[in-house]
C-alpha positions as CSV (number, residue, x, y, z in Angstrom):
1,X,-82.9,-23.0,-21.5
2,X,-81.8,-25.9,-23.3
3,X,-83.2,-29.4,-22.0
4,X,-80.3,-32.3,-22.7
5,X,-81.1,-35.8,-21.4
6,X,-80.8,-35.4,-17.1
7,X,-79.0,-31.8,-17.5
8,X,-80.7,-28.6,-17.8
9,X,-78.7,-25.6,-19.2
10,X,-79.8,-22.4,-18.1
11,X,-78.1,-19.7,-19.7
12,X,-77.6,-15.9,-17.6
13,X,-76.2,-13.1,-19.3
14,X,-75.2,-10.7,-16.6
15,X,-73.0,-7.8,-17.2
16,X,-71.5,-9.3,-20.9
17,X,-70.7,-12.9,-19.4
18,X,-72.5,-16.1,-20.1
19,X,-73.0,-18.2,-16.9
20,X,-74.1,-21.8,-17.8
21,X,-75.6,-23.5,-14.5
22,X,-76.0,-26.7,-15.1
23,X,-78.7,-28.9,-12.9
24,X,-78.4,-32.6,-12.6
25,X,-82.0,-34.3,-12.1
26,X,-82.6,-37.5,-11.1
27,X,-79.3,-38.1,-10.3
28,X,-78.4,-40.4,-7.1
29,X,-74.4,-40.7,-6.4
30,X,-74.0,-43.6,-4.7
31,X,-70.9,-43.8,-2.1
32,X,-68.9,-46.8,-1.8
33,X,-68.4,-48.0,1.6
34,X,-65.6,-50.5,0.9
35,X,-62.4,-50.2,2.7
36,X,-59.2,-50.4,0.5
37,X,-56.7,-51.5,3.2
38,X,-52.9,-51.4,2.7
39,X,-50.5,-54.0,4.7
40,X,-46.9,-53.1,3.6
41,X,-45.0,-56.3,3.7
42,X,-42.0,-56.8,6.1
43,X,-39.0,-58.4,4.7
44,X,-36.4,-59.4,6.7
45,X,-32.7,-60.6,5.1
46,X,-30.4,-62.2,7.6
47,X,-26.5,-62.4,7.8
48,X,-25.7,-64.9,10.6
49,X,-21.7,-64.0,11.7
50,X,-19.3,-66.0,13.5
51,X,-16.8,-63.4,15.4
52,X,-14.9,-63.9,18.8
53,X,-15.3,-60.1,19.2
54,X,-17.3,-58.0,21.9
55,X,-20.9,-57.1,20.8
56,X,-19.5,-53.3,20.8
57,X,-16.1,-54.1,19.0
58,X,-18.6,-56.1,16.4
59,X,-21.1,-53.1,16.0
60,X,-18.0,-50.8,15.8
61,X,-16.5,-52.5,12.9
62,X,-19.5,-53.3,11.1
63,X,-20.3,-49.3,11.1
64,X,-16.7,-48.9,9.9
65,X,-16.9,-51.1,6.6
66,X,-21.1,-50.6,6.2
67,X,-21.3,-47.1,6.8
68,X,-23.5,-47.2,8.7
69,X,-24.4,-45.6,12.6
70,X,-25.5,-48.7,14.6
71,X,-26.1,-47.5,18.0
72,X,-26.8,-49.5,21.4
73,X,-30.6,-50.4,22.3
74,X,-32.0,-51.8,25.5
75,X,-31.5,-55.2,25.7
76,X,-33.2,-57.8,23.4
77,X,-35.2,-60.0,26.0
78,X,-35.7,-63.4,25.2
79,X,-39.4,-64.7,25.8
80,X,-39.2,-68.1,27.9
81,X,-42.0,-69.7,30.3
82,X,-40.0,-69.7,33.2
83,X,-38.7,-66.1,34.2
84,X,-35.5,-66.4,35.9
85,X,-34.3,-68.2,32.6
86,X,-34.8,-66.0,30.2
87,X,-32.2,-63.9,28.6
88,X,-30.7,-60.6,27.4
89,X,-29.2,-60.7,24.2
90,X,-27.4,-57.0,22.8
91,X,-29.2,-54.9,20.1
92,X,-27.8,-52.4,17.7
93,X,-29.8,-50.4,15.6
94,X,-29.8,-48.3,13.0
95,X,-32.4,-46.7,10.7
96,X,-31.3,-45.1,7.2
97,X,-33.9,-42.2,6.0
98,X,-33.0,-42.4,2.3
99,X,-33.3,-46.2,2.0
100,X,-35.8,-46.3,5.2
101,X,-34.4,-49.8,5.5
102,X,-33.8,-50.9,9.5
103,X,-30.7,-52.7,10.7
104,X,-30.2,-54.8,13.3
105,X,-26.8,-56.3,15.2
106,X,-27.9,-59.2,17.4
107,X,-26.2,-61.3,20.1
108,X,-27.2,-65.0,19.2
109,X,-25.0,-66.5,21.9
110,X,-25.4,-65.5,25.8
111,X,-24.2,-67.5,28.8
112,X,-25.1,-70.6,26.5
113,X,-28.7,-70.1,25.5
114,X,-29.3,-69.3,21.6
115,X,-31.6,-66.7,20.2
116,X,-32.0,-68.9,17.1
117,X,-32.0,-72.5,18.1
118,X,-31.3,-73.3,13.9
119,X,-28.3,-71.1,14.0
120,X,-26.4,-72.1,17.3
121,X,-23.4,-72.0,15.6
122,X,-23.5,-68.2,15.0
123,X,-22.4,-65.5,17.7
124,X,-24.5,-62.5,16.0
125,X,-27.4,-61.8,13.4
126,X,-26.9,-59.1,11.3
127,X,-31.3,-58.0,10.3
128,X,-31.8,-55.9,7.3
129,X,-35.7,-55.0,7.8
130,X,-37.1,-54.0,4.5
131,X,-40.6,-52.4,3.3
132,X,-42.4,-53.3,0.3
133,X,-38.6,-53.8,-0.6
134,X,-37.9,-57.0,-2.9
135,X,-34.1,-56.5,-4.1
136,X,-31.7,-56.0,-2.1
137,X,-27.7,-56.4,-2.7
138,X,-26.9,-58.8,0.0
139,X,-24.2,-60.8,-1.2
140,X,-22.2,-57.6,-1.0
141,X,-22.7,-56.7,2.6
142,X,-22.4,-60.2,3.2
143,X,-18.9,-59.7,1.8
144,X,-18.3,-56.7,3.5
145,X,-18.8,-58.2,6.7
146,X,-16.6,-61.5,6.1
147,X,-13.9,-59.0,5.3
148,X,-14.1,-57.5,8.8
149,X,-10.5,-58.6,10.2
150,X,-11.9,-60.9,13.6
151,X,-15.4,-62.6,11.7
152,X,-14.0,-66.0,10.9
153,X,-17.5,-66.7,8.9
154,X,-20.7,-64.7,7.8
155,X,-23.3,-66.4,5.9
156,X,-27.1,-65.0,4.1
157,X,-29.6,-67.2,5.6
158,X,-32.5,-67.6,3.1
159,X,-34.2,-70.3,5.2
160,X,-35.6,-69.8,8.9
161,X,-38.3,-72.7,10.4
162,X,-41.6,-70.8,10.8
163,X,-41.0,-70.8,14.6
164,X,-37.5,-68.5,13.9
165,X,-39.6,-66.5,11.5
166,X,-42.2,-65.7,14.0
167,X,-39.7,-64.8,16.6
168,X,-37.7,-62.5,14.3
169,X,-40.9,-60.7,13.0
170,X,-42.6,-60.7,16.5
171,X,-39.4,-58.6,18.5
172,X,-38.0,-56.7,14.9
């Protein structure tokens, strides 16, 4: 036995091996009750489009020059105090599994009620919806999208008002 500060070594010989069993005494482990919480932050990038064309003719041609697979979603429902005004606006979605970024085609415009009161002069959002994800090339799918033949303007929006902000992360 050979006595080492708070071990004890014990040594066994049994059958030509050496066993060394080491107690601990005195020893109190003390277990951390501390959460670590982790809240991934959502980043949302915005291309606000000016097209005459269909919602569906729009989705079609974005997937076209984006690659992408937008697909139709039920019907974004605008929140409003009194019922019988609120309004649909169209929702395309797609979600890339490499990237595992989220995008979004959004109506703006519907029978003359807005989605985003600060960008009334756009027909659709197009909502990149990022994780944890701080660079991203918009200027090229920004570019990509102007090129599509019927958009007469697309634009990056880096500024909302806290109220669009709030609506964009409260239904994306």
């Amino acid at each position: 036995m050979v006595n080492e500060g708070k071990f004890k070594v014990y040594f066994i010989k049994t059958s030509n091996f050496l066993f060394a069993l080491n107690f601990c005494l005195n020893l109190h482990y003390e277990v951390s009750t501390e959460k670590i919480t982790y809240q991934p932050k959502l980043n949302y990038y915005i291309i606000a489009i000016a097209s005459f064309l269909k919602d569906y003719r729009l989705s079609f041609f974005v997937n076209q020059e984006l690659h992408l697979n937008l697909e139709k979603l039920e019907d974004l429902v605008s929140d409003n105090k009194k019922k019988e005004d609120a309004r649909k606006y169209s929702k395309f979605y797609f979600f890339d599994e490499l990237s595992e970024f989220e995008y979004y085609l959004v109506q703006n415009k519907q029978g003359g009620s807005v989605y985003l009161k600060s960008l009334k002069n756009f027909d659709f959002l197009f909502i990149l919806k990022t994780i944890d994800e701080e660079i991203v090339d918009m200027a090229s799918l920004q570019e990509k999208i102007k090129n599509i033949a019927d958009v007469q303007m697309s634009l990056q929006i880096d500024n909302l008002s806290p109220s669009d902000k709030k609506r964009i992360e409260k239904d994306f």
